[in-house]
N, C-alpha and C positions, 0 to 999 in steps of 0.2 A: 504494500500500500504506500509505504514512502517512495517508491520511487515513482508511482502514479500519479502521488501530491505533488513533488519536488518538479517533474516530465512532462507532465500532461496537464493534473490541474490547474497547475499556477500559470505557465502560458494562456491556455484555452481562457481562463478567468479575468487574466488581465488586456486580452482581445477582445472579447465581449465587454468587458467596463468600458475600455475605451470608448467602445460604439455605442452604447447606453443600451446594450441587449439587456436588461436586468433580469426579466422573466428568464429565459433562457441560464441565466446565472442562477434562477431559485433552484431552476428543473436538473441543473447539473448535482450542482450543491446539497442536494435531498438523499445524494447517493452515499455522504458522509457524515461521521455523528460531527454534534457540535463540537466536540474534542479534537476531530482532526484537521474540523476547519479552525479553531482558533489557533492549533499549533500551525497550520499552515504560515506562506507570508502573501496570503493573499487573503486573510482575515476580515481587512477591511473594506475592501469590496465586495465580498460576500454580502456581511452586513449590511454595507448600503442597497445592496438590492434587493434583501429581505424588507430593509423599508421602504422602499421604495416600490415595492409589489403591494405593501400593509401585512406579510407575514411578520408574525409574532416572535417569530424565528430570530428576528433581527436584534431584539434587545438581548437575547443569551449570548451573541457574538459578540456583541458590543461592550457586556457583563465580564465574558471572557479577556479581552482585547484588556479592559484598562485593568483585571487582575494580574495580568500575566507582565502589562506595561504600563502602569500608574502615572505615568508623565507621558504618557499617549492623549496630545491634545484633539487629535483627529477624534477618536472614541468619545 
């Protein structure tokens, strides 16, 4: 699974943000617990498009993010 996060997801994830695919970001993103997307480093785009769909999903990531990074102003 790391090297699917590290390879695949985090490219694929940060090609879609760019382009404001968010949906398409929830639909990928659904296939990982919240655990492997906050270790990911594509954490924070995850989240924004969890909010930005209105899934609920979005505040655990973003829960996650400033535990893990407490001076994470983005989060």
């Amino acid at each position: 699974m790391i090297l699917f996060i590290s390879q695949i997801f985090k490219p694929l994830i940060e090609k879609l943000h760019n382009r404001k695919m968010y949906s398409c970001i929830v639909r990928v993103s659904t296939k990982l617990t919240d655990k492997e997307i906050i270790e990911s480093n594509c954490a924070f785009e995850c989240a924004y498009a969890f909010k930005n769909c209105n899934n609920t999903r979005a505040q655990i990531i973003y829960t996650g993010l400033v535990k893990k990074k407490p001076k994470n102003s983005s989060a």
